[in-house]
N, C-alpha and C positions, 0 to 999 in steps of 0.2 A: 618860317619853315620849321617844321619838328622833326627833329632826328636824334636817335639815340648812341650816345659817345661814352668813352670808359676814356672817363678823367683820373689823373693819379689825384688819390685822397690828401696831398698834402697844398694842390693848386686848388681843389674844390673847397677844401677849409679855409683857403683865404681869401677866393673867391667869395664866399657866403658871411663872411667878416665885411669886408667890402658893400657887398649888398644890404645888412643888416645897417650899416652905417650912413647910408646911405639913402636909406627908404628904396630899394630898386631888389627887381626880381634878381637873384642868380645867373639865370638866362641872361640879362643884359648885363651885365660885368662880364660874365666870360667872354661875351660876343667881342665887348668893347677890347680887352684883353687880347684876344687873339687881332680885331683890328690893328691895336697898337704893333703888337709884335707881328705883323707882317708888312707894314706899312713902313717900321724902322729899317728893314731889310737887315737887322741885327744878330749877328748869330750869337746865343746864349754864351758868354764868357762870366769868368768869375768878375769882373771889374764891371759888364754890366748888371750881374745882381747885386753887387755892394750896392749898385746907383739904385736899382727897384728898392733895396733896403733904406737907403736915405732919403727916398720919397714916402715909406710907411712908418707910420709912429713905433715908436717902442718896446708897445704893448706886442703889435700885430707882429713885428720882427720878432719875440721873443714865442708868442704861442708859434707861429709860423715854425721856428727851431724847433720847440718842443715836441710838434706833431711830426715832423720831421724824423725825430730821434725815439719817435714810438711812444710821446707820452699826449695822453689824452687834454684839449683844451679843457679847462678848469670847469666851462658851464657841464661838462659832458663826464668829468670823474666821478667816478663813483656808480656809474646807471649800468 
């Protein structure tokens, strides 16, 4: 199904890190993504994104912060 959605810019950036990583379109991470988080019946706490963060490497927890805080991923500085 195609439909158009207004994602915050900071779930789309790690979303498409993910995809990149992955060999997979965009589209299917978000999909899987939102599976997941409706399927946990989990409501967003701070103790469950420490856990999302201890399942993402380093790297992506640190860009994920940076876009967060308004600073551009590194491939993306500068343009």
């Amino acid at each position: 199904m195609q439909i158009t959605l207004n994602i915050d810019d900071d779930v789309f950036a790690t979303a498409k890190r993910v995809a990149e990583r992955q060999s997979r379109p965009v589209a299917s991470v978000i999909s899987e993504m939102a599976r997941r988080g409706m399927a946990s019946g989990d409501v967003v706490t701070l103790e469950r994104i420490r856990q999302i963060q201890d399942e993402m490497d380093e790297e992506e927890v640190r860009e994920a912060n940076d876009f967060s805080a308004g600073r551009q991923p590194p491939d993306r500085a500068g343009r």
